[in-house]
C-alpha positions in Angstrom: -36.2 103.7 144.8 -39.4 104.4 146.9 -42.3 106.3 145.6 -44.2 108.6 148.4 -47.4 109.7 147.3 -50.5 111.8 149.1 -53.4 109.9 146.8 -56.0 112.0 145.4 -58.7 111.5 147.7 -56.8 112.5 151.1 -55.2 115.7 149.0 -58.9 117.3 148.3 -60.4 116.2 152.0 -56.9 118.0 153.4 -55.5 120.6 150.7 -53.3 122.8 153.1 -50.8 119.4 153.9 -47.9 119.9 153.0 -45.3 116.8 154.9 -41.2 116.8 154.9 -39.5 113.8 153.8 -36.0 113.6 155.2 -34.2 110.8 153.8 -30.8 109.1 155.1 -28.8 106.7 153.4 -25.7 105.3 155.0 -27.1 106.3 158.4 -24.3 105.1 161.2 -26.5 104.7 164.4 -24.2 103.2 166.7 -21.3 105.9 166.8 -22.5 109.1 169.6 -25.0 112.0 168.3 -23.3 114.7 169.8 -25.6 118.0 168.4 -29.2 115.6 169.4 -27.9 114.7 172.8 -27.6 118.7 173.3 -31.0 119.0 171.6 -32.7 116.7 174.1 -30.7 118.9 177.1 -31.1 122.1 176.5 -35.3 121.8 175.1 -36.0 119.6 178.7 -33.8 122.6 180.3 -36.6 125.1 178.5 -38.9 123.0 179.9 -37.4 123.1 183.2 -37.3 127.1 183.1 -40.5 127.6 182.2 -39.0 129.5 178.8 -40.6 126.6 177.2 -43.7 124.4 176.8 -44.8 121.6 174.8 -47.3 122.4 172.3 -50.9 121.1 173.8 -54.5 120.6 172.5 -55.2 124.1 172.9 -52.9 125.2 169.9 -53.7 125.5 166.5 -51.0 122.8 165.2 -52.8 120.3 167.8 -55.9 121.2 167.4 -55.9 120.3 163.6 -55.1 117.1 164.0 -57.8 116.6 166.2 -60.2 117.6 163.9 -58.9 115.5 161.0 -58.9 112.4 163.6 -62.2 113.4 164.2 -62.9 113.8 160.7 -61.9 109.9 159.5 -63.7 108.9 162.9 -61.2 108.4 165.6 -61.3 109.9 168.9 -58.3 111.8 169.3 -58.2 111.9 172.8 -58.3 108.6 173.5 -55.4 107.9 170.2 -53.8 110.7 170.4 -51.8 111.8 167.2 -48.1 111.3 167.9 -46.4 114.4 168.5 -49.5 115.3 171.0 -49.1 112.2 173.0 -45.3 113.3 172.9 -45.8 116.7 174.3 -48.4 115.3 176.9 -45.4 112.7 178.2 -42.8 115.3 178.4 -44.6 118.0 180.1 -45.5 115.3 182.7 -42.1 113.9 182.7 -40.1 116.5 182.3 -38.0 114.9 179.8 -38.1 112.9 176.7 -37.6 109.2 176.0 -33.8 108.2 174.4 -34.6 105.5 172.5 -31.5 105.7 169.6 -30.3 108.7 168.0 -32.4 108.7 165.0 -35.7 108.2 166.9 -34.4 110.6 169.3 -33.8 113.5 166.7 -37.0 113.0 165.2 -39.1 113.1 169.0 -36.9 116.1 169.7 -37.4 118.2 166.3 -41.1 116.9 166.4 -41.9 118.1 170.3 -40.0 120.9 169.7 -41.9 122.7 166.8 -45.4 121.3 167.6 -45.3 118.9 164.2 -45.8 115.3 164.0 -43.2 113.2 163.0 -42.2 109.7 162.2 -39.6 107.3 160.5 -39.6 103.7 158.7 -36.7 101.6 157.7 -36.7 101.5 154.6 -34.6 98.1 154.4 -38.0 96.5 155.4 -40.9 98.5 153.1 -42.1 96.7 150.0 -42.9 98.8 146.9 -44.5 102.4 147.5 -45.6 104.4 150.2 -49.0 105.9 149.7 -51.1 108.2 152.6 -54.6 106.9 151.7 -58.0 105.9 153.3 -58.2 102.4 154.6 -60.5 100.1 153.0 -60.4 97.6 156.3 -58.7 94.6 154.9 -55.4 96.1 155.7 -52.7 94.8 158.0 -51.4 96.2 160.9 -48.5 95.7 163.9 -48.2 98.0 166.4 -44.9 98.9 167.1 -43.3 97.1 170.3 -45.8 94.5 169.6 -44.9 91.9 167.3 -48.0 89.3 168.1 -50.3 91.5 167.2 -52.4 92.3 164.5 -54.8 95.0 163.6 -57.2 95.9 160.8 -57.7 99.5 160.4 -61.4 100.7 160.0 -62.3 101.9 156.7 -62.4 105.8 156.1 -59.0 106.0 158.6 -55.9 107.4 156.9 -52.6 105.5 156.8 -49.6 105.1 155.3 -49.1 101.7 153.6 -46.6 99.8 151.5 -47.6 96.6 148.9 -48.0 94.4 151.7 -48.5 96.1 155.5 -49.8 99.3 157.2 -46.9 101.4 158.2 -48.7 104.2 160.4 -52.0 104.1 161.7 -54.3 107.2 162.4 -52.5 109.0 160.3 -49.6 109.6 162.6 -50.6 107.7 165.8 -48.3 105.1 166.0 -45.4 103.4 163.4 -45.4 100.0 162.3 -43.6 96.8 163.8 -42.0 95.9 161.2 -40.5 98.8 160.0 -39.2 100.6 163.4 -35.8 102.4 163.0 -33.5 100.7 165.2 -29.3 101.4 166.0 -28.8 99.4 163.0 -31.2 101.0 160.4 -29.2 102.5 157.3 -31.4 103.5 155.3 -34.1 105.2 156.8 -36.5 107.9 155.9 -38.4 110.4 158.2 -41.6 112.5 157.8 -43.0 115.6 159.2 -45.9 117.0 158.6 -49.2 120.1 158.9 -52.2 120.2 157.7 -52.3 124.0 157.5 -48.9 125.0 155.1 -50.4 128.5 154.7 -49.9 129.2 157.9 -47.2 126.8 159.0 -45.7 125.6 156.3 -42.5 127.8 157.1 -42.1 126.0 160.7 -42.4 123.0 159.0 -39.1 123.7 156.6 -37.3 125.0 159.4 -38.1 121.7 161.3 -37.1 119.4 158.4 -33.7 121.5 157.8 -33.3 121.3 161.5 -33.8 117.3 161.1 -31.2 117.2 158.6 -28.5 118.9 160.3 -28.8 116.5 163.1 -28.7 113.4 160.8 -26.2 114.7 158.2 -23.0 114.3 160.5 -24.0 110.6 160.7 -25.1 109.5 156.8 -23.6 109.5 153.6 -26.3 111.3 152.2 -29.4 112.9 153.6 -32.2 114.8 151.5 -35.4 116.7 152.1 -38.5 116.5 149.5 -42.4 117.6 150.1 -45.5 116.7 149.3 -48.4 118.5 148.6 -51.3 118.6 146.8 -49.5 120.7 144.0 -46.4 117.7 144.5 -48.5 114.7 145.5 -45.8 112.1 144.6 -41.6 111.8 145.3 -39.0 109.4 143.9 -37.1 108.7 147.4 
């Protein structure tokens, strides 16, 4: 079992957070996703039909993430947090990236409702999760590159295991060595606001929307949050 936990320190600078975790067990990534491929088509047909749009810096759910980036001293338009670099690429695209059908519900459940999102493998964390400041003798590989290695600055928040960073920025960009591939079984996926009074019901319907895509295609899937009031979960 895998302990997620918010540490103290990030819960009081950001008490509103409230983040989904969707786990899989048993996930069978290779067989067709029926209910995600119709996702991706009929959200990039909204898009099309201007019924649509992705959620942009102008928007409240955007927005706050900027300020937190700004807040741990990253410039947020220059590393954008995930699902607004997501939003940016399909609005200029006009579609989204199909990467595999795990990745691809998260992206599309993430764009969709304005809320980050991300996933690690869980075959490949050691120990605990925790969301905490850096202290800048971390560990970190971008995913997609493998040779690299980066140290986040102190004062950023990431997600780390006993040994590696898994997310930088908070919700930037996912680890190396933990990316959910076609052949990930165990995998578990987050989503997450910084303002639950005010979105906190999007965010459920997101995560419940995230499990009925992944359900067909595990043995077992469950949802759990954290929260200040819940800062820890037995995964």
């Amino acid at each position: 079992m895998t302990v997620f936990r918010i540490t103290p320190a990030v819960a009081e600078a950001f008490p509103d957070t409230l983040i989904a975790v969707v786990t899989a067990t048993g996930l069978r990534g290779r067989e067709a996703w029926p209910s995600t491929a119709t996702a991706l088509d009929d959200l990039e047909q909204q898009l099309a039909d201007g019924s649509w749009a992705p959620a942009d810096e102008s928007d409240p759910r955007i927005e706050a993430w900027h300020t937190a980036y700004r807040s741990f001293g990253t410039n947020p338009r220059r590393i954008r947090p995930s699902v607004d670099a997501l939003g940016r690429r399909m609005a200029k695209k006009g579609s989204l990236p199909r990467i595999n059908p795990a990745v691809d519900s998260y992206n599309v459940v993430s764009v969709h409702h304005g809320l980050p999102a991300g996933a690690f493998d869980l075959d490949h964390v050691t120990g605990d999760v925790d969301i905490r400041y850096a202290d800048g003798s971390e560990e970190f590989t971008p995913l997609g590159e493998p040779d690299t290695v980066e140290h986040p600055k102190a004062g950023e928040i990431i997600y780390t295991d006993a040994g590696i960073v898994l997310t930088r920025h908070w919700n930037h960009r996912d680890a190396h060595q933990t990316c959910v591939t076609e052949d990930s079984t165990h995998v578990v996926f987050v989503l997450e606001t910084l303002h639950a009074t005010r979105d906190g019901h999007l965010l459920k319907t997101a995560a419940e929307e995230l499990h009925g895509l992944l359900q067909p295609h595990a043995e077992q899937t469950r949802v759990y949050y954290l929260s200040q009031e819940q800062p820890a979960v037995d995964v």
